[in-house]
N, C-alpha and C positions, 0 to 999 in steps of 0.2 A: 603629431610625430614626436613634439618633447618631449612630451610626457612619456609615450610608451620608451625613449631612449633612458625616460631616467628611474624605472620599472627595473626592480630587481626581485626574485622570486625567494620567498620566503623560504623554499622550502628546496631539495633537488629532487629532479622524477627518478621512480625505480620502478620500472617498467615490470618487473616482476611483479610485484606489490600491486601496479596498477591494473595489472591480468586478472591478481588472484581477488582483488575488489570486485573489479567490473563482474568477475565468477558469481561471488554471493551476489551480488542485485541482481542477478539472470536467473538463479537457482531460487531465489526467494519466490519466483514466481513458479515455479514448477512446483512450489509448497503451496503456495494460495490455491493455484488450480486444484491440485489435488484434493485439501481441504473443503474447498465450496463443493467438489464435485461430491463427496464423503457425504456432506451435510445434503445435498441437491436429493441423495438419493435414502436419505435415513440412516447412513450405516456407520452413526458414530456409537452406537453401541453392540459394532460387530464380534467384538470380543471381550468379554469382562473381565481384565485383567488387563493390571497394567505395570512395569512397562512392555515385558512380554505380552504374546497376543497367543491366549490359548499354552501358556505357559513355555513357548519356545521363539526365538526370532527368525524361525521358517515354520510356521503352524500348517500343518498338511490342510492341504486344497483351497489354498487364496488366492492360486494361480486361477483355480476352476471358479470361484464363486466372487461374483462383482462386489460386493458386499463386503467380503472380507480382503478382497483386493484394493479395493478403497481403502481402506479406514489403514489397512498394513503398509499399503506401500505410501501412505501419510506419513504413519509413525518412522518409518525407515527414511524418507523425503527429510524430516523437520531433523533426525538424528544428522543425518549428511548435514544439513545447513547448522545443527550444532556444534559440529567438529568446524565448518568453514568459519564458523561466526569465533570462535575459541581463535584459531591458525589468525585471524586477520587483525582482531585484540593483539594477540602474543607481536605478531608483526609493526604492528603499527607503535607499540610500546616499545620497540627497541630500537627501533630502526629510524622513525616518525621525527625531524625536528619539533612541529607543530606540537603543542601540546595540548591545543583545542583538538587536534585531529585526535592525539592519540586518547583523549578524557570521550570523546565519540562515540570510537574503537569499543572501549570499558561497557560504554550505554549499550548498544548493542551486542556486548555480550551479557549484562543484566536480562535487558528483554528476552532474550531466546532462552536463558535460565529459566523466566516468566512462564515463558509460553510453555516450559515444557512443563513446569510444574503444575500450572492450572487444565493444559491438556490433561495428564494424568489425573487431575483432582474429578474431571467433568467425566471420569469413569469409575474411579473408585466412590465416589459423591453420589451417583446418579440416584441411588436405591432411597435419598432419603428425600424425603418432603420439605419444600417450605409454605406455614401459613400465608393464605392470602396469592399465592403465586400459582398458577395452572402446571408450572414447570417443576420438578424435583432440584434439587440443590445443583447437581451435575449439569443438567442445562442448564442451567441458569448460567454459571462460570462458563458457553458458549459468550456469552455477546463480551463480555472485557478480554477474551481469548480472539476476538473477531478485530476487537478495536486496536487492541497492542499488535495486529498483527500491520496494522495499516504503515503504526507512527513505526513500527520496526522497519518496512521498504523504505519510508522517508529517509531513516537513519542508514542504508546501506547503499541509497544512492546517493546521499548528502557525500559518503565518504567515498567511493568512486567517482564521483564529481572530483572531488579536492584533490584525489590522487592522479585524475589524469593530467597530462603531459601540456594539452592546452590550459588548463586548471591553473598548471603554477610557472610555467614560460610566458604566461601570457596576461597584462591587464584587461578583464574584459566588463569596461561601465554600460552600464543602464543606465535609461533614464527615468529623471522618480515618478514619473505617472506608470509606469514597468514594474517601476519595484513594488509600487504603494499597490496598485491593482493585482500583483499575483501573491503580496500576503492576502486579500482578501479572498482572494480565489481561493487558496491553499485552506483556508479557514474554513469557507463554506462546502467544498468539496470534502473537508475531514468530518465536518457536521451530518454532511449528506450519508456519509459512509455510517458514522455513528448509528442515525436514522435506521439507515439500511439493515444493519447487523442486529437492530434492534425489534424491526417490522421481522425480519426472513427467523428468527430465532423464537418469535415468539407466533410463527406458525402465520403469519400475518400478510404474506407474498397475495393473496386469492382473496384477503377483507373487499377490498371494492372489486369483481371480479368483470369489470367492462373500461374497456377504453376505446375513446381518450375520455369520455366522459364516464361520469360518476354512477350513471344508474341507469339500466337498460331503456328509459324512455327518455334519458340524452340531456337529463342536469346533470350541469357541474359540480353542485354540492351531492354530498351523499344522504338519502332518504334516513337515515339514521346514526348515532353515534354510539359508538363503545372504543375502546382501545385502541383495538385491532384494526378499526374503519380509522380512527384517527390518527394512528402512525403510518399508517399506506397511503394515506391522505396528506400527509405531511411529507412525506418522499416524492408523493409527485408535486407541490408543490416547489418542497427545494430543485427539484427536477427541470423545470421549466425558471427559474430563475436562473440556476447553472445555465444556460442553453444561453442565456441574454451575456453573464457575465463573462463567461470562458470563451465568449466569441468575440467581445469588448479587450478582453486580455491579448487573445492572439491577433485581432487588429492592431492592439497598442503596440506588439512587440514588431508585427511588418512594418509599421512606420514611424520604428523608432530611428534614428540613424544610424545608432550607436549596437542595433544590434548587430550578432554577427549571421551567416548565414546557416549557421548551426539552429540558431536560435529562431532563427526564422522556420529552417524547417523542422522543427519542433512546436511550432504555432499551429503547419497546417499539418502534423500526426493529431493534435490536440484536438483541431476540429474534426479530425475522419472520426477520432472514437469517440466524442462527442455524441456524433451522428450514427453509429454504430450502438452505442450506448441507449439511446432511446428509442432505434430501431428492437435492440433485447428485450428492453423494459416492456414494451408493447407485445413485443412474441411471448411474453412468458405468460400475460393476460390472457393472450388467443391460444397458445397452446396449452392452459393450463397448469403452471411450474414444467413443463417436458425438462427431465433436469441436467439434459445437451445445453436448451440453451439458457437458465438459470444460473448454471456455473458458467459460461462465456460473459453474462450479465455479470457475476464477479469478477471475474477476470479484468474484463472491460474497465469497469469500474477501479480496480487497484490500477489497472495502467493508465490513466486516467489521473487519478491523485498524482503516480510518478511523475507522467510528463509537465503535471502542474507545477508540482513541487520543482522539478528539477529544473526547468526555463526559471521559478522565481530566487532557486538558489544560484544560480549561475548570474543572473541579475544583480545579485549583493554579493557578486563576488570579493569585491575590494572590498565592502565594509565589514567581510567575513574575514580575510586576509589580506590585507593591506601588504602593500610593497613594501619589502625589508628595507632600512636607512643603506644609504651610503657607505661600503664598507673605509674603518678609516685606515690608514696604513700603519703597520707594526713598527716599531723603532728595533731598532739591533739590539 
């Protein structure tokens, strides 16, 4: 109870700011969805041109055609979280005492600069070839368009976290086996993803095409090795290690004392999509990529890193922002 009396907040809430944050980490997700479902279904080269589609930004019948409804209502998706991502920069730069917030703020507006310029590269690119790769130049720019998409959620819930009202009213410690264990988690779960973006891009989702075992007469290992068997092979792998340590994480954090009850139920969303998570993984084996539940398998997975990340950011909260000093009194 001293401590928190002697707990002064670095920062003051602006409840607007706080809205128009928590916006973009909501909205980044109706971009990921959209994206994985784009790629679920082939149609990221629904229209050859970029940044218009079909040379206008309403190309006649992308209402009618899934194909080019995907891949449009992507590019118009990622534009809306351009403009958010720009508005929450501007914001946070004027307004932000924090200056770690507001240098954040800046990083996620680089990224989504990124992503839209490599989006655009992976169509204009597409036509030309690289030796040695099964992919043209344009796929290829898919898997670091996959990964900056990840660390980009990290960064727009890192800052939604710091802006909300519990965030800077309130000291909230962990304890270090909490903090120590959800950078690891944070680590392996950004790996898994890497993994992931790297197996699904390189046509690789169907390499081992039985589960849980590896070969239709039920070994583990896979009867053979190339690439493709052994990046699908390494995703289930990191698969079932996640399963052990993100259940270890959210045990640590119910029986931490110091957590709060936020935190706690944030432990048990962690293990529904967990378990959600590898219930996808398995359907996409049995139903053959069906690309319903392929993009929920992404989904899952991005929500996933978030609630990792964000229970392990709210953990170091203090050592992220520490409590302002003591203010000391002005003289006349």
């Amino acid at each position: 109870m001293a401590d928190a009396a002697r707990f002064h907040p670095t920062s003051t809430h602006k409840p607007a700011l706080a809205a128009f944050a928590a916006l973009g980490s909501a909205w980044v997700f109706v971009l990921v969805t959209l994206g994985a479902f784009t790629t679920s279904i082939g149609a990221g080269m629904a229209f050859p041109d970029w940044p218009l589609s079909n040379g206008s930004i309403n190309p006649p019948g992308w209402l009618q055609d899934v194909a080019m409804f995907a891949e449009h209502s992507h590019r118009l998706t990622g534009m809306v979280m351009g403009f958010i991502t720009i508005g929450l920069a501007i914001w946070l730069w004027r307004r932000e005492e924090r200056k770690w917030l507001r240098h954040l703020g800046a990083w996620a507006l680089v990224i989504v600069v990124l992503q839209g310029i490599i989006g655009g590269q992976r169509v204009t690119l597409n036509a030309i070839d690289v030796p040695g790769f099964h992919m043209s130049l344009g796929e290829l720019l898919r898997i670091p368009h996959g990964i900056l998409a990840q660390i980009y959620v990290c960064i727009l819930i890192a800052i939604a976290a710091a802006c909300s009202k519990r965030w800077i009213e309130r000291s909230l410690p962990a304890g270090p086996r909490v903090r120590r264990v959800g950078i690891v988690c944070c680590i392996l779960v950004l790996v898994q993803l890497v993994v992931a973006t790297t197996m699904r891009h390189n046509g690789a989702g169907l390499a081992i095409h039985t589960f849980p075992y590896s070969t239709p007469d039920g070994h583990l290992l896979p009867a053979s090795w190339n690439f493709p068997i052994a990046i699908h092979f390494a995703h289930r792998v990191l698969a079932l290690v996640l399963a052990f340590v993100l259940t270890y994480f959210a045990w640590a954090i119910r029986r931490d004392r110091s957590s709060t009850m936020t935190m706690k139920a944030g432990a048990s969303a962690l293990i529904s999509l967990l378990v959600l998570q590898i219930l996808l993984g398995a359907q996409i084996i049995w139903t053959m990529r069906r690309p319903e539940v392929t993009t929920g398998h992404v989904v899952v997975g991005a929500l996933t890193l978030a609630v990792t990340f964000w229970l392990t950011w709210v953990a170091h909260r203090d050592m992220i922002d520490g409590a302002a000093p003591l203010a000391t009194p002005s003289r006349a």
